[in-house]
DSSP file (Angstrom, degrees, kcal/mol; ACC not computed):
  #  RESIDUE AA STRUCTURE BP1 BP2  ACC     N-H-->O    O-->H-N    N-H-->O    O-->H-N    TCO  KAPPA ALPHA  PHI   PSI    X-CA   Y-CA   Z-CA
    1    1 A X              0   0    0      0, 0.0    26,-2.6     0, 0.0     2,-0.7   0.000 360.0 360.0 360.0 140.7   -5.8  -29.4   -5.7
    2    2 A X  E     -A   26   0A   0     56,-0.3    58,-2.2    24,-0.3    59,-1.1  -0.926 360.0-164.6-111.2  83.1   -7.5  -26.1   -4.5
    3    3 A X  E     -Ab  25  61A   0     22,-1.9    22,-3.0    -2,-0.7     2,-0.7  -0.649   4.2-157.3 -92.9 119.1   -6.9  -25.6   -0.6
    4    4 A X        -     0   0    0     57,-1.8     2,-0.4    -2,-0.5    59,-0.3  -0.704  10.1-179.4-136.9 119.9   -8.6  -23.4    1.8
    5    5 A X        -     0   0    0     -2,-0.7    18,-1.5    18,-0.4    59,-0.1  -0.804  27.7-125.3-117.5 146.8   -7.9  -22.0    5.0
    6    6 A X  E     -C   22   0A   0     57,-0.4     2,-0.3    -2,-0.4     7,-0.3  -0.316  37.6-166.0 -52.5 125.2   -9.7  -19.6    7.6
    7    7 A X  E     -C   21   0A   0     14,-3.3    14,-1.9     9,-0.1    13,-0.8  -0.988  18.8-175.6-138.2 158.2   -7.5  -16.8    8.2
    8    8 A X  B >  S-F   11   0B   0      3,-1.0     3,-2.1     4,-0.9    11,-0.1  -0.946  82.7 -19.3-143.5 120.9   -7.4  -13.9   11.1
    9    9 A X  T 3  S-     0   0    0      1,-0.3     3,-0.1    -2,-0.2    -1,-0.0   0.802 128.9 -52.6  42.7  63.4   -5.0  -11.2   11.1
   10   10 A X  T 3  S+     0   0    0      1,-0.2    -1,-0.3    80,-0.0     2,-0.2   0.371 120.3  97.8  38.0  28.2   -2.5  -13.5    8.6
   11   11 A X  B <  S-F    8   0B   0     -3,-2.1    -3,-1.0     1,-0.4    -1,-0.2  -0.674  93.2 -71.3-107.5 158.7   -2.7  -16.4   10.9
   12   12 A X        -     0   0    0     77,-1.4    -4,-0.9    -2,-0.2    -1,-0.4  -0.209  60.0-120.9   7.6 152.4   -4.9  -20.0   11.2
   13   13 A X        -     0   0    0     -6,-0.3    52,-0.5    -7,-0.3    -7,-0.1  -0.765  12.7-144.2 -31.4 129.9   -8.4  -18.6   12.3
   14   14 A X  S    S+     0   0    0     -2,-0.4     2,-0.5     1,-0.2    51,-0.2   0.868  89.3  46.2 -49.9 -61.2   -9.3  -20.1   15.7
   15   15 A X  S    S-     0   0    0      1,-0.2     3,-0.4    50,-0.1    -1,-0.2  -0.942  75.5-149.9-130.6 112.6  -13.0  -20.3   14.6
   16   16 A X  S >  S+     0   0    0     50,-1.0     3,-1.8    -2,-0.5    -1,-0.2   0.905  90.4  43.4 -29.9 -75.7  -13.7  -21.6   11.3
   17   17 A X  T 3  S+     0   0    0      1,-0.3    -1,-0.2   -11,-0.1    33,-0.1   0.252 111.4  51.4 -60.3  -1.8  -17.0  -19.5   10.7
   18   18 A X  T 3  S+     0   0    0     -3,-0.4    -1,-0.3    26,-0.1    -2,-0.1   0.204  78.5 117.8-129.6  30.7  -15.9  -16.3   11.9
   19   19 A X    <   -     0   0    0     -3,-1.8   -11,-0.2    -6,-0.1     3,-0.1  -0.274  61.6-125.2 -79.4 179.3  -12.5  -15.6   10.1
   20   20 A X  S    S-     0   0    0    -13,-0.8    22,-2.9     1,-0.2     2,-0.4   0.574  75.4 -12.0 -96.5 -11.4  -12.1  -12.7    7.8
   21   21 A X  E     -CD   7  41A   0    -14,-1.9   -14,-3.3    20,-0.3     2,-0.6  -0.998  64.2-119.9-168.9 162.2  -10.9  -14.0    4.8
   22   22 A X  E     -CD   6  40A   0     18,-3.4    18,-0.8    -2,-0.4   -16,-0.2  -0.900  15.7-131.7-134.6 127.3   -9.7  -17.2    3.5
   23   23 A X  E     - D   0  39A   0    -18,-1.5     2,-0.5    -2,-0.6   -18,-0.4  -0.396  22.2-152.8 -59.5 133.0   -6.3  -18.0    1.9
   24   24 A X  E     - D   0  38A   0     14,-1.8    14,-2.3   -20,-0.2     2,-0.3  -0.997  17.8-171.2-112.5 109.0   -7.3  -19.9   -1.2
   25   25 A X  E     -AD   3  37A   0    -22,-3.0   -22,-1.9    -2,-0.5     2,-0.7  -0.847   9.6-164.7-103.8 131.6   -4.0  -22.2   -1.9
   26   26 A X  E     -AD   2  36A   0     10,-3.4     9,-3.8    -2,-0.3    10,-2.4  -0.958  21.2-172.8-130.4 130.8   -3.7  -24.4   -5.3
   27   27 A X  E     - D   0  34A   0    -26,-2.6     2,-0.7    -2,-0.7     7,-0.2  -0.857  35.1-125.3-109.1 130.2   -0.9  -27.2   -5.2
   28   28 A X  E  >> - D   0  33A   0      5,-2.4     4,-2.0    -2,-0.3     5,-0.8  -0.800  20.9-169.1 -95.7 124.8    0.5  -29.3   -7.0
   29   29 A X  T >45S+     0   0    0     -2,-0.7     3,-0.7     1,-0.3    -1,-0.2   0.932  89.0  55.4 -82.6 -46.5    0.1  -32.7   -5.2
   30   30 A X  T 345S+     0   0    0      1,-0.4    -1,-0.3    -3,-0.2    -2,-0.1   0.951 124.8  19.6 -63.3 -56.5    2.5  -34.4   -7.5
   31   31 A X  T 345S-     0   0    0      2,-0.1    -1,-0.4     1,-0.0    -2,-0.3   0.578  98.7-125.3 -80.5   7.3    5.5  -31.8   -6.7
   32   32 A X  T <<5 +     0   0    0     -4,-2.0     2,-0.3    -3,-0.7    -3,-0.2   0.934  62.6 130.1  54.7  56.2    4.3  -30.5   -3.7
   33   33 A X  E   < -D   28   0A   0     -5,-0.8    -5,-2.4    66,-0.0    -1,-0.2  -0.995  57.2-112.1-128.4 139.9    4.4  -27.0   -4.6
   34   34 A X  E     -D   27   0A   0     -2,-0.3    -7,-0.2    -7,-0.2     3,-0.1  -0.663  19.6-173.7 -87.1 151.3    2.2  -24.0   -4.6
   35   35 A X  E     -     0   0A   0     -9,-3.8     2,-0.4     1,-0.5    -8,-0.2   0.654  65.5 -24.5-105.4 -39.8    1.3  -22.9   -7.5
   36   36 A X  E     -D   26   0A   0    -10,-2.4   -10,-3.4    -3,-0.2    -1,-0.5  -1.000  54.2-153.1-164.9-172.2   -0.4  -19.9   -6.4
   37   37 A X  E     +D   25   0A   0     -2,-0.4     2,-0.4   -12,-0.2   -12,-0.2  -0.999  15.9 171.5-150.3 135.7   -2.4  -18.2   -3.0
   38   38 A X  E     -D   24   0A   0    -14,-2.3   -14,-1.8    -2,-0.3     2,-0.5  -0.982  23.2-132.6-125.5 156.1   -5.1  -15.6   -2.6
   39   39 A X  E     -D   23   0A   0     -2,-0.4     2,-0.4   -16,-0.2   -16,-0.2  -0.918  18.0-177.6-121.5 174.6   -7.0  -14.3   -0.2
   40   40 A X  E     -D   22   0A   0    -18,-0.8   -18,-3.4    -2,-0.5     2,-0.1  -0.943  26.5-120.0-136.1 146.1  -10.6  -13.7   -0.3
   41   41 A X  E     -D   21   0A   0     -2,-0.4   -20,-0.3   -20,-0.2   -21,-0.1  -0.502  37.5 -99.0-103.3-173.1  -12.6  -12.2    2.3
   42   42 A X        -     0   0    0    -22,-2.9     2,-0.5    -2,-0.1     3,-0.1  -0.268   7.9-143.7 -81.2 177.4  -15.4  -14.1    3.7
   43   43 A X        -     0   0    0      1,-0.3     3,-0.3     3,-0.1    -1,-0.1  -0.730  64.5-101.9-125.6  72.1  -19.0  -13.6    2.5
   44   44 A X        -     0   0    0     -2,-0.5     2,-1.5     1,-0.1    -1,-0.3   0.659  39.0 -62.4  39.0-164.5  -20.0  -14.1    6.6
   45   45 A X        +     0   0    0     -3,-0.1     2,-0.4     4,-0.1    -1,-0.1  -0.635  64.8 138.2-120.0  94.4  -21.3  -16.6    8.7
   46   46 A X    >>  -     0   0    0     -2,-1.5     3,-1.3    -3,-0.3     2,-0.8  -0.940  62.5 -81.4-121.9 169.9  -24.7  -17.8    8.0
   47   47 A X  T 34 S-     0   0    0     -2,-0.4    -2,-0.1     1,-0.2    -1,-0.0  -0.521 108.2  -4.0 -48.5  96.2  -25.8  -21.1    8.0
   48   48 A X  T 3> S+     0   0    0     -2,-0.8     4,-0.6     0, 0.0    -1,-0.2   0.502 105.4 101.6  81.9  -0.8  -25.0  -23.4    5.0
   49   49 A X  H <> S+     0   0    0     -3,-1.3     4,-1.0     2,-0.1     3,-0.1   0.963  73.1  59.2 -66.4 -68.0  -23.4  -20.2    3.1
   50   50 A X  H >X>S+     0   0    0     -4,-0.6     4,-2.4    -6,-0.3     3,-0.6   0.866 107.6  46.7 -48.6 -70.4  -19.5  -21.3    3.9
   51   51 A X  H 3>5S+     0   0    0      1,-0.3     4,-1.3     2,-0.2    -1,-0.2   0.874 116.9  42.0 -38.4 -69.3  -20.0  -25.1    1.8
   52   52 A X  H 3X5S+     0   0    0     -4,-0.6     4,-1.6     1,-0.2    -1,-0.3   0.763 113.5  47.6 -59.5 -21.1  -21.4  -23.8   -0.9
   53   53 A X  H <<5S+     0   0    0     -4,-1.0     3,-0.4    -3,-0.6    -1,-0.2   0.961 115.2  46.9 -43.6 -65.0  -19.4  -20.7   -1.4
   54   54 A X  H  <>S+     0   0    0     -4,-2.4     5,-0.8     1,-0.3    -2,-0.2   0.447 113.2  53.8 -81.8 -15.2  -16.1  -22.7   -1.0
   55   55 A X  H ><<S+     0   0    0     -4,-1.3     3,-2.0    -5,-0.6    -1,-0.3   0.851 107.4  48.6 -76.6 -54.6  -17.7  -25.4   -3.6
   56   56 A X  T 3<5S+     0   0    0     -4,-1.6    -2,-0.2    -3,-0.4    -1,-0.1   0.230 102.5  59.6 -74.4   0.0  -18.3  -22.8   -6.0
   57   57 A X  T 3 5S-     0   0    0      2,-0.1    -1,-0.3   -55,-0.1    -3,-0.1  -0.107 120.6-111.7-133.3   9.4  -14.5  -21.4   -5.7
   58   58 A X  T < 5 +     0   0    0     -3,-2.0   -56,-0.3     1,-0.2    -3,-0.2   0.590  58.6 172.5  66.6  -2.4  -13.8  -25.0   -6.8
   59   59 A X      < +     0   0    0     -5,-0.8    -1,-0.2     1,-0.1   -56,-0.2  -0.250  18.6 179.1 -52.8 128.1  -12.1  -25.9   -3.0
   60   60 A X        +     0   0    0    -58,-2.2    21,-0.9     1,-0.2     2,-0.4   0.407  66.3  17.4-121.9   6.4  -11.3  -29.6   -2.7
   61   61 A X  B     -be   3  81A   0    -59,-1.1   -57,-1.8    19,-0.2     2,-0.3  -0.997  55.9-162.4-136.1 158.0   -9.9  -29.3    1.0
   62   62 A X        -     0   0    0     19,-0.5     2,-0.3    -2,-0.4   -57,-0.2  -0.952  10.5-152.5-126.4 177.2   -9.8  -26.9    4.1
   63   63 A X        +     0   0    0     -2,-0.3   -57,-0.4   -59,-0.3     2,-0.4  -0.998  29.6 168.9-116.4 112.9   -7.5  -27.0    6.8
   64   64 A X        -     0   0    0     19,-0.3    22,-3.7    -2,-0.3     3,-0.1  -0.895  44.4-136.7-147.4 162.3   -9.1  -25.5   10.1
   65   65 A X  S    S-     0   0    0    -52,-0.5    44,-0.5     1,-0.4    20,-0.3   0.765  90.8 -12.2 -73.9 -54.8   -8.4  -25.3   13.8
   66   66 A X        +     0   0    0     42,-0.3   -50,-1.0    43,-0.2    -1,-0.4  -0.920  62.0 152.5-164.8 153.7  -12.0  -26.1   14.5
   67   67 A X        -     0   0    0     43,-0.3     2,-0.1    -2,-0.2    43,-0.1  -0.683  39.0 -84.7 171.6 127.4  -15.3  -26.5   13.1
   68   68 A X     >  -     0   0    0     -2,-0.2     4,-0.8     1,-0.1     5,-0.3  -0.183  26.8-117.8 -81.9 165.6  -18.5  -28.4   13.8
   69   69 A X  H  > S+     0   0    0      1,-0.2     4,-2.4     2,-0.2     5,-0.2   0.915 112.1  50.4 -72.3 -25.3  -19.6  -31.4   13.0
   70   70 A X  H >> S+     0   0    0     42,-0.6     3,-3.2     2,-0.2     4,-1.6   0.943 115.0  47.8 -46.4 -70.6  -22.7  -29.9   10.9
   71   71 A X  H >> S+     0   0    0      1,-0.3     3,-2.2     2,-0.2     4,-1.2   0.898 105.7  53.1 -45.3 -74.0  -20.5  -28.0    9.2
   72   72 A X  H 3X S+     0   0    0     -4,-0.8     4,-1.5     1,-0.3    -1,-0.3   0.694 112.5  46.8 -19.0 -33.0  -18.2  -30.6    8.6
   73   73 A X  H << S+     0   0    0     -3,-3.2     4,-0.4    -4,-2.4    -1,-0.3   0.578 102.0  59.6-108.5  10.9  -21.0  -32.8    7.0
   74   74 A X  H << S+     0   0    0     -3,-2.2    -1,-0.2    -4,-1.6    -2,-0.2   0.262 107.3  56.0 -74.2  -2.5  -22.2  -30.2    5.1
   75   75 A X  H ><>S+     0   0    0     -4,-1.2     3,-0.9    -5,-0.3     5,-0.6   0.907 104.2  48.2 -26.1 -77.6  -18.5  -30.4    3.8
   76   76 A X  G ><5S+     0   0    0     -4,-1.5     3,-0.6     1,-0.3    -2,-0.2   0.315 100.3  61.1 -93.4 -16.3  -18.6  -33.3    3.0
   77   77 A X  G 3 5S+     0   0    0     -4,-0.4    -1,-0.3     1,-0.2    -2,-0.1   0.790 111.1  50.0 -56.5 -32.6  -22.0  -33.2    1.0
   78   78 A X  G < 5S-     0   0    0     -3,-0.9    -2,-0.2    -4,-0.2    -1,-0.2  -0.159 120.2-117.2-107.3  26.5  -20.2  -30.7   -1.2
   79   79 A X  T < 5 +     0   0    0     -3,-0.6     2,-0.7     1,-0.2    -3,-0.2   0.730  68.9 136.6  34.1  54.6  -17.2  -33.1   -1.5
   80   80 A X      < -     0   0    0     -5,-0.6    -1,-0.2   -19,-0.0   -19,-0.2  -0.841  50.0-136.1-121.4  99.6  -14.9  -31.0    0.0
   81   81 A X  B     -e   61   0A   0    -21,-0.9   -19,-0.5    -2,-0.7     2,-0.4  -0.173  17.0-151.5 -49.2 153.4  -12.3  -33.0    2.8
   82   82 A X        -     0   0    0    -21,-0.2     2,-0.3     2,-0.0   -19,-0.2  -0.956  12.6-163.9-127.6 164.3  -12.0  -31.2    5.8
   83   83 A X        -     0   0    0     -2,-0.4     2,-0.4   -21,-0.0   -19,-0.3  -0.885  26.0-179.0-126.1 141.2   -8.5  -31.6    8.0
   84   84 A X        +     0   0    0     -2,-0.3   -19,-0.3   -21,-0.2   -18,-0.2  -0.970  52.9  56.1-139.8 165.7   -9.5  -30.0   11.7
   85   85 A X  S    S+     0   0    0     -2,-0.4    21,-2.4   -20,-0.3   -20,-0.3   0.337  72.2 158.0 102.3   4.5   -7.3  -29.7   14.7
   86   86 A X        -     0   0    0    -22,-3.7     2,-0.3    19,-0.2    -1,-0.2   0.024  37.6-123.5 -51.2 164.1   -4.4  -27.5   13.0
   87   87 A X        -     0   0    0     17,-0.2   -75,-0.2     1,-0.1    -1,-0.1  -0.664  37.6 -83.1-100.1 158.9   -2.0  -25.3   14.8
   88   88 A X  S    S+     0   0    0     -2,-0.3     2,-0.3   -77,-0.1    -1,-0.1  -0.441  78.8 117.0 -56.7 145.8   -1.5  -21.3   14.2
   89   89 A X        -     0   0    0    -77,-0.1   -77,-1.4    -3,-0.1     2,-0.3  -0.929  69.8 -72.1-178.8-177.3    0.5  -21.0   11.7
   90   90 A X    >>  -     0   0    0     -2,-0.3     4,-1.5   -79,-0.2     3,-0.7  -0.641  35.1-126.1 -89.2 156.5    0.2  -19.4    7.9
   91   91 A X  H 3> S+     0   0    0      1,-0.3     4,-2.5    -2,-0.3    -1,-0.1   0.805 117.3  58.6 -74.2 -16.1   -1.7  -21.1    5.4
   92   92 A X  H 3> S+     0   0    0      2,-0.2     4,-1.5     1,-0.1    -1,-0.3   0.940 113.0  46.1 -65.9 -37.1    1.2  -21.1    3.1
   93   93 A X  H <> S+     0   0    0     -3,-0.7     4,-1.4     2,-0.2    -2,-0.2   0.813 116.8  48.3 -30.8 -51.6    2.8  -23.2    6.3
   94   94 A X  H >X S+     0   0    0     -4,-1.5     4,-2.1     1,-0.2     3,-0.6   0.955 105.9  43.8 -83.7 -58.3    0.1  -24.9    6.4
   95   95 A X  H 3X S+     0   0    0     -4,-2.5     4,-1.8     1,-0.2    -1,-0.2   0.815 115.8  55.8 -65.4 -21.6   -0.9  -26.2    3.0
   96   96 A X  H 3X S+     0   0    0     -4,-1.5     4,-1.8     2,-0.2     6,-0.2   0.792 110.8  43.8 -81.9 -20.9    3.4  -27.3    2.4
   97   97 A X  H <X>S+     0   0    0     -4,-1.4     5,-1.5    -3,-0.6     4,-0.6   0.932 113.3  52.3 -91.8 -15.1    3.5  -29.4    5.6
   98   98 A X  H ><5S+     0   0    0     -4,-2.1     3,-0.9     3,-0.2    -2,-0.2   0.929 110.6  49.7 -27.0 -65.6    0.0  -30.8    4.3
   99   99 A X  H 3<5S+     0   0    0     -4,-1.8    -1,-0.2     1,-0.2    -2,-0.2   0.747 117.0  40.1 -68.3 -43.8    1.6  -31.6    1.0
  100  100 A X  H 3<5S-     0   0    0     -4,-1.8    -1,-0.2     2,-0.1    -2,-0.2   0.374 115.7-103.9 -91.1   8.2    4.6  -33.3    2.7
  101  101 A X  T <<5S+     0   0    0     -3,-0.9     2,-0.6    -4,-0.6    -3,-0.2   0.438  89.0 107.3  90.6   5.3    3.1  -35.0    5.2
  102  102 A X      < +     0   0    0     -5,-1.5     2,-0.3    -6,-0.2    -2,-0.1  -0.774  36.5 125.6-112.4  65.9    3.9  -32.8    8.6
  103  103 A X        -     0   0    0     -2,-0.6     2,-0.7    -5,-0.2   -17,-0.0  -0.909  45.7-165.5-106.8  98.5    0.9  -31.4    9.1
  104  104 A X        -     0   0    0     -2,-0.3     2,-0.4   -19,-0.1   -17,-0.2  -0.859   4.2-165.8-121.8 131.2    0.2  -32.3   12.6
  105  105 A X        -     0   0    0     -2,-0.7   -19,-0.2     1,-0.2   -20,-0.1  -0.832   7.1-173.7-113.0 125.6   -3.2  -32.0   14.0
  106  106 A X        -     0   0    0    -21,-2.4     2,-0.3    -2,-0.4    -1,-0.2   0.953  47.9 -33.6 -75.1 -88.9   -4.7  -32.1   17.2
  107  107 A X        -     0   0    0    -42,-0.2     2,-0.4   -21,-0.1    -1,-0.2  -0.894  65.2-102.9-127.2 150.3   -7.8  -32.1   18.7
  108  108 A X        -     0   0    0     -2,-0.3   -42,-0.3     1,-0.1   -43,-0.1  -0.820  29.5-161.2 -62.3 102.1  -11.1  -30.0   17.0
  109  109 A X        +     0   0    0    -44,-0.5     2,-0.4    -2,-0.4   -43,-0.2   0.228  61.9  97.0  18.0 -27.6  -11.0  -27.1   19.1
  110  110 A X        -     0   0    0      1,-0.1   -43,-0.3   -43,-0.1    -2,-0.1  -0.830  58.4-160.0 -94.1 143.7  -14.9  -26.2   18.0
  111  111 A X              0   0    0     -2,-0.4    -1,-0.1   -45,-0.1    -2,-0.0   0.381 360.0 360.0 -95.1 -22.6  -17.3  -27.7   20.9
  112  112 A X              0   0    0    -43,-0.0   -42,-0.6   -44,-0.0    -2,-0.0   0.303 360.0 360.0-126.3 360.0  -20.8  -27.6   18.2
């Protein structure tokens, strides 16, 4: 599985669409391990860029803070799961308690 999360100044990004780069994670579901991590910076925030980009980079989840619900179903055209309501933390953080089930999420933090 191919996981990607928004990141600002190595953390979580707060706002999906206006991080700087995104950790690009690939796991393996069956051991729960990463297998490797990049990051990539972002090609910006236009409308409808982010889904297809992140489709084209083979991403079958993200993990985010926030994000709206357009975006989200423009996710989800591009079969890509979204997780929202994460906490800061690093996306290597992020994507092992995903994988082990301790990924606890709150509330979507994006308002549009």
């Amino acid at each position: 599985m191919r996981i990607a999360i928004p990141i600002t100044d190595g953390k979580l990004s707060a706002h999906f669409g206006h991080c700087r780069q995104f950790a690009i994670i690939d796991v393996d579901t069956d051991t729960r391990d990463i297998k490797s991590q990049e990051l990539v910076d972002s090609p910006g925030h236009e409308p409808g860029l982010l889904p297809k980009w992140l489709a084209g980079l083979h991403v079958e989840l993200i993990i985010a803070a926030g994000m709206g619900r357009r975006a989200q179903q423009l996710f989800a055209q591009n079969n890509i799961n979204v997780v929202v309501g994460a906490t800061d933390n690093t996306a290597q953080e992020l994507a092992l308690q995903y994988l082990t089930g301790q990924l606890q999420c709150g509330e979507n933090i994006c308002d549009h």
